[in-house]
VMD Tcl script that draws the C-alpha trace (Angstrom):
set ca {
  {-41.79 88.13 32.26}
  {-43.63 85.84 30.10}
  {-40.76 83.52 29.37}
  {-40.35 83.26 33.19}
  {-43.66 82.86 33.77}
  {-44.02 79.73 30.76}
  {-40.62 78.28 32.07}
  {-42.06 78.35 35.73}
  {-45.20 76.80 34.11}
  {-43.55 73.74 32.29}
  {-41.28 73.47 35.89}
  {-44.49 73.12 38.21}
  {-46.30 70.87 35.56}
  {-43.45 68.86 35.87}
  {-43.15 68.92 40.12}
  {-46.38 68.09 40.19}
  {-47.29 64.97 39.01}
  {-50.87 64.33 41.04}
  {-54.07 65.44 39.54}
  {-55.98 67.51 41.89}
  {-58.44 65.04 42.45}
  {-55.61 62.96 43.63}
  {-54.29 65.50 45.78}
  {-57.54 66.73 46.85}
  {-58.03 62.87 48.28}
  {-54.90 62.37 50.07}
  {-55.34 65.87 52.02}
  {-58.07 64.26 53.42}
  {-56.20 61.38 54.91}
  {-54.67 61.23 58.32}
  {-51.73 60.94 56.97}
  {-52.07 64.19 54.80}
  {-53.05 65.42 58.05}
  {-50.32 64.35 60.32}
  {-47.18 65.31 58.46}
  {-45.66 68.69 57.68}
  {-44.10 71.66 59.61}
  {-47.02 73.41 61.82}
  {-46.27 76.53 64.05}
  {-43.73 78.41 65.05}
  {-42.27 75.26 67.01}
  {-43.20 73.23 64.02}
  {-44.98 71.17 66.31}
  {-48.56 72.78 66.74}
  {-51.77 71.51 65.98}
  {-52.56 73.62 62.85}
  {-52.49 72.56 59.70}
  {-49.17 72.25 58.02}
  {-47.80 74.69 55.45}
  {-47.49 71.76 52.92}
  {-51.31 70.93 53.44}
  {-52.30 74.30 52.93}
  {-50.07 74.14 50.00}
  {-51.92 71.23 48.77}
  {-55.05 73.17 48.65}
  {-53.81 76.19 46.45}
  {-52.13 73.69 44.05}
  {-55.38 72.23 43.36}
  {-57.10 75.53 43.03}
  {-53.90 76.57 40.64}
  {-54.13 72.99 38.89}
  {-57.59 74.13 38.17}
  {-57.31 77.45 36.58}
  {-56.94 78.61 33.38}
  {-52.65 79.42 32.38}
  {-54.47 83.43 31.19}
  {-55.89 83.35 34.80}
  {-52.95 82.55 37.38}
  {-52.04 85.64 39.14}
  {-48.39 86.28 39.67}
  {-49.03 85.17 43.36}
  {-49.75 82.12 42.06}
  {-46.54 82.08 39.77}
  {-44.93 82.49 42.82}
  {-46.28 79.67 45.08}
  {-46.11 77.54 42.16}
  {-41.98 78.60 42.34}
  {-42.56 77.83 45.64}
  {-43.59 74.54 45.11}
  {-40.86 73.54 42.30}
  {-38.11 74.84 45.13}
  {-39.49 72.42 47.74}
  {-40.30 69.05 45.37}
  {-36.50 69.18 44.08}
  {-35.01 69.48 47.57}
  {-36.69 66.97 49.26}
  {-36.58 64.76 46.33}
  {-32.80 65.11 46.88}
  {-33.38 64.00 50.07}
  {-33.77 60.85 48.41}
  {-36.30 60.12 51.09}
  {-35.78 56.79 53.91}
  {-33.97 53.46 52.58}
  {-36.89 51.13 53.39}
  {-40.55 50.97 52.80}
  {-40.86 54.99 50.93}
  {-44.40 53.75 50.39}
  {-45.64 54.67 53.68}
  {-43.10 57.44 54.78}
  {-43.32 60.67 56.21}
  {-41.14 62.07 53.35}
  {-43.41 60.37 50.68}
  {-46.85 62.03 52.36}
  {-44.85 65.40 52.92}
  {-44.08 65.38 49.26}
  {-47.91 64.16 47.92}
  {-49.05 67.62 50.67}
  {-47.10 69.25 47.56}
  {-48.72 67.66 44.61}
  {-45.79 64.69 43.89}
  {-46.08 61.41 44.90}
  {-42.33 60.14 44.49}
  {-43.71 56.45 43.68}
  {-45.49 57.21 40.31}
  {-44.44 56.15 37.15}
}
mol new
graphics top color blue
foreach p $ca { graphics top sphere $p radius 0.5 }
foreach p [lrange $ca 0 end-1] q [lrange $ca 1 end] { graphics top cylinder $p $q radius 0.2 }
display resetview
């Protein structure tokens, strides 16, 4: 279990490449805001799963590796899964600076952009 639990470690320090302050400041743009899957219909006006996934990455981000749960080993699983498929997405041909699929991806801690 350990070796998973490193491996999935290392993978979600890789994913996520946004400090939490960083991530903590975006969530509270309207863009942050606006994006992501919300409801059943995906089109309610709750906050978005990748939002509230933005939150527990900061609070994950900010714990102690002897402290995370394996709830937390799991979202941070979670998290890897979603990065690497949407980064194959390979997100829209012009202007990824200001796209939906670049916010969507910074609700989950990676902002496709940095170096």
């Amino acid at each position: 279990m350990a070796d998973d639990q490193d491996q999935t470690y290392r993978d979600f320090a890789e994913a996520v490449n946004m400090s939490p302050a960083a991530i903590e400041a975006f969530l509270n743009t309207d863009d942050s805001k606006r994006v992501g899957w919300k409801g059943e219909d995906g089109k309610g006006s709750g906050e978005s799963v990748g939002h509230a996934s933005g939150k527990r990455i900061v609070e994950i981000k900010r714990t102690h590796k002897s402290d995370l749960s394996e709830d937390d080993y799991a979202h941070m699983r979670k998290v890897v899964g979603y990065v690497h498929r949407h980064l194959a997405q390979g997100g829209p041909a012009e202007d990824k600076e200001h796209s939906d699929w670049r916010y969507s991806l910074m609700n989950w801690g990676h902002d496709p952009l940095k170096k």
